[in-house]
N, C-alpha and C positions, 0 to 999 in steps of 0.2 A: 396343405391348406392353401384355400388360393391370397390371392394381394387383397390389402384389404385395399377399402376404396376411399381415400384420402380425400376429404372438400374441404380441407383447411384454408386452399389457396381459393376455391369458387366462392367460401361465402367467409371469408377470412373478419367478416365484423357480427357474424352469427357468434353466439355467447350458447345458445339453449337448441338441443338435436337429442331424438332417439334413436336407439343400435340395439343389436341384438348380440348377446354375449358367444363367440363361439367358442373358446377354448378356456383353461382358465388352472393357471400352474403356480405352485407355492414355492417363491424362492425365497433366501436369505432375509428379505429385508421387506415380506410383505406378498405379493402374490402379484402373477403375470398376466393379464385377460386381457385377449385378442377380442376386438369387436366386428363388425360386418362391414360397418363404415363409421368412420371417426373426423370430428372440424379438429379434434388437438392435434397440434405442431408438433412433429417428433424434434431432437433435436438436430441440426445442419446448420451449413453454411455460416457458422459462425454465431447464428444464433441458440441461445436458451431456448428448452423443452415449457409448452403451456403446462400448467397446473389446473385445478379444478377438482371436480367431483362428478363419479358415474355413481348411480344409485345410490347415493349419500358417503360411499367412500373417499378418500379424500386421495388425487390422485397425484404422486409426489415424483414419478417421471416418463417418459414416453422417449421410446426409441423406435428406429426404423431398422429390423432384418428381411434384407430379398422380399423386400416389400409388402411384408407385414409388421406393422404398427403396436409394439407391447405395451401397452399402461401398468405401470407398475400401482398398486393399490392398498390399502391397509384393511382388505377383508375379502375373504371370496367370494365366489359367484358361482352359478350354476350355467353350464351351456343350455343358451335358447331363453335363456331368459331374459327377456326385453328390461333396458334400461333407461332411466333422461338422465342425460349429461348436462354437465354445466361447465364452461370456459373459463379461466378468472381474467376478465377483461381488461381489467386495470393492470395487471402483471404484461398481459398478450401485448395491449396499447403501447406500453412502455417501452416493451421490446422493437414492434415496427418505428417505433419517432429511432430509438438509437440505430438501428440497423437503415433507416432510411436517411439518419440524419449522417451516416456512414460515408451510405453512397455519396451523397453533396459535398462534401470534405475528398473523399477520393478523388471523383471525377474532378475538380476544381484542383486537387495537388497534380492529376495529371497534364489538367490542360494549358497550365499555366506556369508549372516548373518541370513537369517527364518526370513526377517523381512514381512510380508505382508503386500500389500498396500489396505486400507481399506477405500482411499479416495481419488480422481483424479477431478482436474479443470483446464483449460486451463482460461487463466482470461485475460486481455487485456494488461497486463506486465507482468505476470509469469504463466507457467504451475505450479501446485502443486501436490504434492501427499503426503498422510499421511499413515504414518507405524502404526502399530496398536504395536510396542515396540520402544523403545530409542536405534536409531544407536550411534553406539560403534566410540567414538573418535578416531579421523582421518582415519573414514572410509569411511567421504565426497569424499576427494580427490582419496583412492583406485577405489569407485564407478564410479568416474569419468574418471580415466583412461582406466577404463575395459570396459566403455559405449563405451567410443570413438574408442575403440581398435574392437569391435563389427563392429562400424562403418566401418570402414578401411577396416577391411574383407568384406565388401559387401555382406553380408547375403541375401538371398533369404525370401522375408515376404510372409509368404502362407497361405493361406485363406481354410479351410477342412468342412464338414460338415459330423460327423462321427455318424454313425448310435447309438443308445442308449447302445448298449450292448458294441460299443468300447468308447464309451467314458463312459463308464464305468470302463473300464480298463485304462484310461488315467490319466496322474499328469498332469495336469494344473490349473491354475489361474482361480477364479469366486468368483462372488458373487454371481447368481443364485439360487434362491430356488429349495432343492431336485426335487420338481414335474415339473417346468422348465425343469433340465437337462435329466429329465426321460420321457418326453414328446416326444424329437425327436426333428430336425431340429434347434439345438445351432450352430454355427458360433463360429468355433477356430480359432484364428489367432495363428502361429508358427513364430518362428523367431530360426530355429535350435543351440541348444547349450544355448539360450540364452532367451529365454521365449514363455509359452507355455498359452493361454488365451483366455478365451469366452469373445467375443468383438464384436460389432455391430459397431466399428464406421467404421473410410475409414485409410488408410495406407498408406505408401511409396512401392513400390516394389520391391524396397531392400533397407538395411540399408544405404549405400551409400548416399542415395539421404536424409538423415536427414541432414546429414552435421552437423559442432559442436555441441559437447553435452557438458554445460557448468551448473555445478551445484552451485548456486550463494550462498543462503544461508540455513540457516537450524533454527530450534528452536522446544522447547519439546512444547506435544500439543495433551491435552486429553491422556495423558500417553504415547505415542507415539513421533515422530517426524513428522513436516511440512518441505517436504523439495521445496525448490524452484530454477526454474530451465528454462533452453531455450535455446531450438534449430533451428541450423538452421540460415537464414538469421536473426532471431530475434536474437541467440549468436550475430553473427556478428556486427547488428548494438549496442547493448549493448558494444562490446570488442570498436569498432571506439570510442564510448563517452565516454570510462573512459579511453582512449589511450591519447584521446586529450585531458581532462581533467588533469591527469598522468603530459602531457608534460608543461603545461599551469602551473601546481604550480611547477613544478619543475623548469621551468622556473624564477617565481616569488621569488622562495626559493633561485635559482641559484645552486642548487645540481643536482646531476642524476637523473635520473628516478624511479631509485631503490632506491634511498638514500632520499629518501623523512620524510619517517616516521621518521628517524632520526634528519631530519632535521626540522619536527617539532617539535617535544618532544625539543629540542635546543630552538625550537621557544616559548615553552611553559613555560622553565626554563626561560627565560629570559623575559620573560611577567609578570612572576611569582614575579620575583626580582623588573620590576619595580613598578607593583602593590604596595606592600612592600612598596617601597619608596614612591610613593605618597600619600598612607594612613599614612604615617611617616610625608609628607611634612602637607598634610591637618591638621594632626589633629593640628601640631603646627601652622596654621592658624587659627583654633577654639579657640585654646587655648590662643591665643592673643586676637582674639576678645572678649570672652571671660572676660580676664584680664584688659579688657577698661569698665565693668559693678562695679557700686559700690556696694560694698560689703550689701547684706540686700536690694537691689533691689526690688522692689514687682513685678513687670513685666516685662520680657524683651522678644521681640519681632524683627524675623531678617527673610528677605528674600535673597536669595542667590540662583540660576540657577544654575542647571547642580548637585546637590546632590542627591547620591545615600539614599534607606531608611539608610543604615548603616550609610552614610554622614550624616544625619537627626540624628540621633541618637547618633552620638560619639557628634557632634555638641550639639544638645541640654544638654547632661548630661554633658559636661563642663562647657556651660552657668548657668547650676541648679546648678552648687555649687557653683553659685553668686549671682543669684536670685532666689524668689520663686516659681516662673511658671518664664517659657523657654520657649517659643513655635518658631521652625523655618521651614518657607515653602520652598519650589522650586517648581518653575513653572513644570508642564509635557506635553505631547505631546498632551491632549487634550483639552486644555487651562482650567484647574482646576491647583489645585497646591497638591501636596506632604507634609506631614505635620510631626514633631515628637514635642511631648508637655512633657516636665519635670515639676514636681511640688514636692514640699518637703513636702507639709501637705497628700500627698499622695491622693491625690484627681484628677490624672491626667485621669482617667478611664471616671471619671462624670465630667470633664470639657470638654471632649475629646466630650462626647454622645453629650452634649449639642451644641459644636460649628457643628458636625455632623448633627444633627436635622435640624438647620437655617440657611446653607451653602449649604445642598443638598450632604454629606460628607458620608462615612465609613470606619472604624475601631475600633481598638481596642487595648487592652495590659493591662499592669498592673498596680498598684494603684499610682505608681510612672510613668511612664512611657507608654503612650501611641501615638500611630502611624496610618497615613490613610488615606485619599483624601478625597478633597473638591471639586465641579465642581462649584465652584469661582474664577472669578475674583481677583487679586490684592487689587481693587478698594473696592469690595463688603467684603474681608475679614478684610481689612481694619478699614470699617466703622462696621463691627456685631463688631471686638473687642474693638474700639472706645467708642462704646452703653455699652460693657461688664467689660471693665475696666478702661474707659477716660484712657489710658494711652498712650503714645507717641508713634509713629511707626517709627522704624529703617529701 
């Protein structure tokens, strides 16, 4: 079969084209149909495959083999039967702003730190790209001024195919192997001033049309940095959700918009203090309870809701310096109960396993002190400690 004939890149802002069905194979997940010539974008270069629809089928991917173009589809077809296609251009649009808003963040990390990018994804929430060194503190926010400022100028993005001997003499961006570029027929994309690069995917044609360039966050990654990022109506709808988020706690907070973080860190001091205090209130609730066990107790056994492990624990080690085993549950969210066990013969490790074992339970700790869950019942821990120590339940 020969290549099909690709005009994604000639008329890259066409939506609506007809073709002629030539081949057409039923695979796994829908059916395989080869056209005579196709505007959809197989997937490369780091960019997403267009979507769309060929004679009303709805087309869910497109690949490039030795140079014929597969549409994968959810119905068949018959060879020679003419088709109208359709692009989804709002998807296609999306993809050129991130892949072009790429380039302008690349070129500008190279020309201005030598950082090269050795790694590019557009992902379904962030474009990425990975430097192959660690950008230099607070050189996020520089990067992102000079992307945008790119923008603004309206840059002309130009597409060259320079014979072997000048792009020989050229600086630009690739990852191409040597016999690649010495071959003939690479696809530079330019963006003057601002980045220079062998690229196959599709573009804006001109800067302008990426619209914001908004770099979110960053982190080190294979020795390099991951930086993450989105342009475009994707910035935009990002800025709306944490604008109205923004407004919504500061709302709640009752501060400015700006005064937020302040007004948490407030929020946090004072959380902080009442914690404090009711870890001050509880324990002197334990410790009265507590103080109602007689002295030399051999068992003492107490359920109580809503304790935390630490609750379980400050609880229990003040009952165990009145009795000899302590053990006190609290129920938890999956109708099991929360457990912490004191014992003075230091045996609470091996009383711990055992009530674990016949309760359907795990944990653990040390020879004094152990902690863990039960998926028992009230009823059923009741009655194993009943059988294990006849002793009364509180």
């Amino acid at each position: 079969m020969k290549e099909t004939e690709k005009l994604c890149y000639e008329f890259s802002r066409d939506t609506l084209f007809c073709a002629t069905v030539l081949s057409c194979g039923e695979i796994n997940n829908g059916y395989d149909i080869v056209l005579d010539k196709t505007y959809f974008y197989p997937e490369g270069g780091g960019q997403p495959h267009d979507t769309g629809s060929i004679g009303g089928a709805r087309v869910v991917d497109v690949r490039e083999r030795g140079g014929i173009v597969y549409h994968t589809v959810d119905k068949p077809f018959v060879s020679g039967e003419p088709v109208a296609c359709e692009i989804d251009w709002e998807r296609r649009f999306g993809f050129m702003q991130q892949h072009t808003g790429e380039h302008i963040v690349s070129g500008i990390l190279l020309k201005m730190y030598g950082l090269s990018n050795v790694g590019f994804h557009i992902g379904a929430e962030f474009t990425t790209i990975d430097t192959d060194k660690q950008l230099p503190d607070g050189a996020m926010d520089i990067v992102e001024a000079r992307s945008n400022q790119a923008v603004y100028e309206n840059l002309p993005v130009e597409t060259i195919f320079p014979t072997p001997y000048a792009l020989s003499q050229m600086r630009f961006r690739s990852k191409l192997s040597d016999e690649s570029l010495q071959s003939g027929g690479v696809r530079v994309v330019e963006i003057p001033g601002v980045d220079t690069c062998a690229c196959c995917g599709l573009h804006c044609a001109q800067t302008g049309e990426v619209g914001l360039i908004k770099l979110i966050a960053s982190q080190p990654y294979k020795g390099g940095t991951r930086i993450y990022m989105l342009f475009g109506a994707k910035a935009v709808l990002d800025y709306n959700a944490k604008n109205k988020a923004a407004y919504a706690i500061s709302a709640m907070l009752s501060s400015k918009p700006g005064e937020t973080a302040q007004a948490v860190e407030a929020l946090k001091s004072e959380n902080a203090a009442l914690r404090a205090s009711l870890a001050e209130f509880k324990n002197l609730v334990y410790a009265g309870i507590a103080a109602t066990i007689a002295s030399g107790t051999a068992f003492f056994v107490k359920f109580m809701d809503g304790l935390s492990p630490d609750d379980l624990r400050r609880f229990a080690l003040l009952a165990g310096e009145r009795a000899e085993t302590a053990i006190i549950f609290s129920a938890d969210e999956s109708g099991g109960h929360k457990y912490a066990l004191n014992n003075k013969n230091e045996n609470a490790r091996n009383l711990s396993a055992e009530m674990n074992a016949s309760l359907n339970g795990r944990g653990g700790g040390s020879a004094v002190l152990a902690q863990g869950t039960v998926k028992a019942s009230r009823e059923d821990i009741e009655s194993y400690l009943r059988g294990v120590y006849s002793a009364k339940i509180s």
